[in-house]
N, C-alpha and C positions, 0 to 999 in steps of 0.2 A: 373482489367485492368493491365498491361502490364507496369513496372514504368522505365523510362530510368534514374533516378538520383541516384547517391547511397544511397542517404538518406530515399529514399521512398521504396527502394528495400531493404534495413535494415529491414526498422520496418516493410514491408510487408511480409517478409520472417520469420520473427520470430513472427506475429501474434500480430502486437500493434496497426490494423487498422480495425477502425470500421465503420466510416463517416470521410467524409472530402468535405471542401465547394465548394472547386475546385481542385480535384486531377492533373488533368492534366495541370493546370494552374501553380501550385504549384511544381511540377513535372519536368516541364522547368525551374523555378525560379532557384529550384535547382540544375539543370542540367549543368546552366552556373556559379554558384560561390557560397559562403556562402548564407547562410540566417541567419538571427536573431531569433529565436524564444522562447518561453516563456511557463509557467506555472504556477499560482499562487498556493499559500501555507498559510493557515490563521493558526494562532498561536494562536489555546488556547489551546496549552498544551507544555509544555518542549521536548517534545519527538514528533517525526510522526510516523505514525505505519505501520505495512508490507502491510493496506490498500492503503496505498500513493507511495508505492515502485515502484508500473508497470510504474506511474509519474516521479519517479527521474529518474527510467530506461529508459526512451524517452527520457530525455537529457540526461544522457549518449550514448546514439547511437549516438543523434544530433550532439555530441563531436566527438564520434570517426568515424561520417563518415565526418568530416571536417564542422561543422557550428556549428556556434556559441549560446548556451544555455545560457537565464537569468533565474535565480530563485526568484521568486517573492515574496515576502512576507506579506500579509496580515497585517499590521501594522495597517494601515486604516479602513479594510473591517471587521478585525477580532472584530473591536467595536461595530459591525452589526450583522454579523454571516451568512452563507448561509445556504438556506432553502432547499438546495438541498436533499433530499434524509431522512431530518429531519423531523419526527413528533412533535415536539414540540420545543418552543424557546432557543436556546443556553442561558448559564448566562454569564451575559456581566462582561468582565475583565478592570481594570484599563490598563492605558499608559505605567505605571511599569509593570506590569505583561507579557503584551505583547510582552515587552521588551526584557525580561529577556528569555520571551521566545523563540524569534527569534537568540539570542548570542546560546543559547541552541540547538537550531535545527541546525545551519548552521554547527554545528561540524558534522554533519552525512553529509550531502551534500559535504562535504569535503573529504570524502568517496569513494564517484563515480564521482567527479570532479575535473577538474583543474583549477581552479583560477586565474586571472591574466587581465594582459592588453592586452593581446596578441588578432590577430583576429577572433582565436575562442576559445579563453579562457572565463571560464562562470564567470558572476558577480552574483549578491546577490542586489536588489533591495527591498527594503518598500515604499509601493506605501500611505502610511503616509505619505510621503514626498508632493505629489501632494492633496493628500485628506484632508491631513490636515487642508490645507490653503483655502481649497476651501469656497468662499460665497455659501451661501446655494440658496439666490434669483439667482444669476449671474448663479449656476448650472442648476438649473429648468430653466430660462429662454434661457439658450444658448442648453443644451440638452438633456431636456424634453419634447420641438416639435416632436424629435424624434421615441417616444415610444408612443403607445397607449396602453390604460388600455385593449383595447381588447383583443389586442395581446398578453398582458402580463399577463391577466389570463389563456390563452392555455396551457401557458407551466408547463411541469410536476414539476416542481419545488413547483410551485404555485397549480396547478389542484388536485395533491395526497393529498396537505396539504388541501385544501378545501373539495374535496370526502369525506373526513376521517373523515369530522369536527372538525378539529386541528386550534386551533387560529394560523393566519399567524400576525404577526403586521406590520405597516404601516413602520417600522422604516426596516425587512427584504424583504420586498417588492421593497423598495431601490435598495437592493444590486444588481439588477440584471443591472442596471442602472450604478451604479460602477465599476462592472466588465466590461462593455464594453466601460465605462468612458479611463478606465484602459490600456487597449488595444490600446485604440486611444493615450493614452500620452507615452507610449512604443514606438508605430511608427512615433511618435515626437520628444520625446529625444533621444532612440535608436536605428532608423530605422527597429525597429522590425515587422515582414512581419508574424507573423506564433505563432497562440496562440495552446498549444495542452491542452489536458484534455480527463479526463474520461467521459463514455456516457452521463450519467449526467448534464455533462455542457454543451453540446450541444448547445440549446435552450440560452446559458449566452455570447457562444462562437461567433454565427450566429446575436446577437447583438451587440457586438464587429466589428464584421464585415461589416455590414449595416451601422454602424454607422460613421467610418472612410471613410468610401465610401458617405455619405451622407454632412458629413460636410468639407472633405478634396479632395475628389476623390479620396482618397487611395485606392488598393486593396489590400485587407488583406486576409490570409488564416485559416483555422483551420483545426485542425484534431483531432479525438476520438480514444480512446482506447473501446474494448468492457469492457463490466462488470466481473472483473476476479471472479468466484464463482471456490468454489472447485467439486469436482467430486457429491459429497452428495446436492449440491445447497446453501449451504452456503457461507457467501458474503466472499470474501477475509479476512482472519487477525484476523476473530472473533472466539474465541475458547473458549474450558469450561472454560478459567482462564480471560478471557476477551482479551485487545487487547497485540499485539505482537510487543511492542514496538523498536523503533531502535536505540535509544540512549542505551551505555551501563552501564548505571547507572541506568535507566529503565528496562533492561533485562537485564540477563549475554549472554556471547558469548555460553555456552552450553543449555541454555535454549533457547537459537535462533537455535543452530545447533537442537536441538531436535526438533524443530515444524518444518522444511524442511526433516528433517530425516523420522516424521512422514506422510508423504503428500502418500496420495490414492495413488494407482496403477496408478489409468485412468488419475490421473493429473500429473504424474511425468516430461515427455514429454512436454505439455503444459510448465509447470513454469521453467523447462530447457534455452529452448527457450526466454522465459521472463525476467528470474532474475541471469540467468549468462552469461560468456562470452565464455562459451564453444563453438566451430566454429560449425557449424551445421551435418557437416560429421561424428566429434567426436558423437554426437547427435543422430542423425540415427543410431549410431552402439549401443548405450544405448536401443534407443528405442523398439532394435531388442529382448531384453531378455524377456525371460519369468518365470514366478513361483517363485521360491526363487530365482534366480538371478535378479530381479528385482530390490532386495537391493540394489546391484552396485551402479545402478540409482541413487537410492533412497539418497545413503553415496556420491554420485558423486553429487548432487545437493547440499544438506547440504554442502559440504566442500568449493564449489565454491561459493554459497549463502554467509557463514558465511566469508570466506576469503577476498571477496571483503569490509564487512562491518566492519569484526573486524579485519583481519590480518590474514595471512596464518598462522602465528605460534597459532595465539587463535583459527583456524579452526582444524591443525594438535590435539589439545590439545582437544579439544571437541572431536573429532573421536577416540581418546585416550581414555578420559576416561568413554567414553559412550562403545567401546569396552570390557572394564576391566570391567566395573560391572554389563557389560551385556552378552554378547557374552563368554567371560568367566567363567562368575558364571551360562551360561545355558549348557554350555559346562563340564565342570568339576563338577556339581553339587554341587555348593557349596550356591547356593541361593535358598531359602525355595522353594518350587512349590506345587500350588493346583489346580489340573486336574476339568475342569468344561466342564464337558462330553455334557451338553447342549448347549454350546459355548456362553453364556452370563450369569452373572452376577453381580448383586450388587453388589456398589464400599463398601456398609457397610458390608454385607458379606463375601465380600472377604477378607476384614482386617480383622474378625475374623476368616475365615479360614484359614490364614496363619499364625496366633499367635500376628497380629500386635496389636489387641484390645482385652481384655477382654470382653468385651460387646458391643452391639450395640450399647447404650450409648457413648461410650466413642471412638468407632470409629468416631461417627455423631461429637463429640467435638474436635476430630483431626481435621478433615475436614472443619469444620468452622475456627481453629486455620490456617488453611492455610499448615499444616502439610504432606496433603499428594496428592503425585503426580501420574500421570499414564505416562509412557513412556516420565518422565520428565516434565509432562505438570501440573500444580497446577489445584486438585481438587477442586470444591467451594461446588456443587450440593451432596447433601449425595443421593438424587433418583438417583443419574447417575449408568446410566445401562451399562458394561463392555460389549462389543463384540469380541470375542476372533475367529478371522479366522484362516489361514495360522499360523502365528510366535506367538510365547508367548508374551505376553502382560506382561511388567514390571512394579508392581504396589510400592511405592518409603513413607516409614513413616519417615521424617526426612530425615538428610544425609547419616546414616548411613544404614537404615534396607531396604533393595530391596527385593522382590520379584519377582517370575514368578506367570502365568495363563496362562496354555496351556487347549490344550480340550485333 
């Protein structure tokens, strides 16, 4: 459809819409002044990862096309865990832990937000605050009429973890209840009109909604993002080294700039559009290169990616020194190179063809040591099999010794 609000022509134009409850509904809301809207964020870990980013990136848009973002914080929920998209049950974390973890996270959200009391300055909410307190009878009794078990086995949250014969427990079976708990006490304390999220939550979001409308008359909204997978079908953020954390204590600024730097051809475009703020004009004139000027793109995402998260000066610096010990030492021939005329090979092989290991051995002991990297990305897998297309592949033992792999 056709969105008259700037806000729905934002995220529609850059591809952050997947479902929504009432577009057109939602669409006028926006059309005549702010709206409130939300996200939650469960904290069991100090850091979030480039999985959760397309999320913070929705409120950012919501900011900068004039309304107002809450970030939510799983205080509450994160004692439960959501079963969304999980095969098996999260390990439940102490009130400290959780803590500790939300002081930790909100320093990244401070990133791509601005803060304040203003009318659409974003706040920082723990929905602990409401759940905490909650009687457990007075909840079930006031809205538990709400939901029926039928319904709430349907949904894929529930239904994958059943197919698969994955114990769900009675305690995350909850959570779906809470999230839309959640919702309702948002457009209570904060007039909040508009919960977003990924596909996922869908089915947690359209409770929320039902629910506010069932006990208050409110009309509430929701919107999805699709499932961002990379060009190969893998989920967002997940790589050979695991997740791609966004705190910089968790990752440095050039091992973030390396994994934007590294992103497929086909998805360059794509996460363009998503995770910076380049205007879309500048964007089309990226998307227009082909074959080895595709890089541009490629160094034009990383710089704007890492910039907004670490700082222009830690992106400039990343582009820096991934140019010097790459682009330079393939240039001048001053870093080892082993031609692999097949266009793949073993990551163990390779380190002996380049001098980096004496023996297979003792390659497979780097690699567990955490030693050795490919295009800056930490290798774990000693089977990991190298695919060398178009550019040399930079294989990294230590900080010191780089190589190439061209065909």
């Amino acid at each position: 459809m056709s969105f008259q609000s700037s806000l729905l022509r934002l995220l529609d134009e850059r591809g952050y819409i997947h479902q929504a409850t009432d577009g057109a509904g939602l669409d006028a809301l926006a059309s005549r002044g702010a709206v409130t809207g939300y996200i939650g964020f469960d904290a069991t870990a100090p850091s979030l990862h480039v999985g959760s980013l397309v999320q913070i990136m929705m409120l950012r848009r919501m900011q900068q096309a004039g309304h107002k973002p809450i970030v939510l914080m799983g205080g509450g929920t994160t004692k439960i865990g959501d079963p969304s998209g999980k095969d098996e049950s999260r390990k439940l974390l102490t009130h400290e832990v959780i803590q500790a973890n939300i002081a930790s996270i909100r320093k990244v959200f401070e990133h791509f937000l601005t803060f304040g009391d203003g009318p659409t300055d974003a706040i920082m909410v723990d929905n602990d605050e409401w759940l905490g307190q909650l009687a457990y009878i007075d909840l079930l009794r006031t809205v538990g009429p709400h939901f029926t078990v039928n319904r709430m086995l349907t949904f894929d949250s529930v239904k994958l973890r059943l197919d698969r014969e994955q114990p769900l427990t009675f305690l995350e079976f909850n959570y779906m209840i809470l999230q839309a708990y959640d919702f309702r006490e948002l457009s209570l304390r904060h007039k909040c009109v508009l919960q977003l999220g990924g596909s996922d939550q869908w089915g947690n979001i359209v409770n929320g909604v039902d629910l506010a409308r069932r006990m208050d008359g409110t009309e509430l909204y929701g919107v999805t993002t699709p499932l961002i997978t990379t060009a190969d079908g893998a989920k967002m953020g997940k790589t050979a080294s695991g997740a791609v954390w966004l705190n910089a204590d968790q990752l440095s600024a050039y091992d973030y700039w390396q994994f934007w730097r590294n992103t497929a051809d086909a998805d360059v475009v794509k996460f363009l559009k998503l995770f910076t703020d380049l205007p879309l004009e500048r964007i089309g004139v990226l998307a227009k290169l082909e074959g080895q000027a595709t890089n541009e793109a490629k160094i034009a995402l990383a710089n704007e990616a890492t910039a907004m998260l670490h700082g222009r000066e830690a992106a400039e610096a990343a582009a820096e020194t991934a140019r010097r010990t790459f682009e330079e030492g393939a240039a001048g021939g001053d870093l080892p190179t082993l031609a692999v005329p097949e266009g793949s090979i073993g990551v163990v092989q390779a380190l002996t063809g380049l001098g980096f290991a004496a023996s297979n051995g003792e390659a497979r002991r780097k690699i567990g040591e955490g030693a050795v990297k490919l295009n800056g990305e930490t290798v774990s897998d000693p089977m990991l099999v190298i695919e060398i297309a178009g550019e040399p592949v930079k294989l990294s033992l230590g900080k010191k010794r780089h190589g190439l792999l061209t065909r």
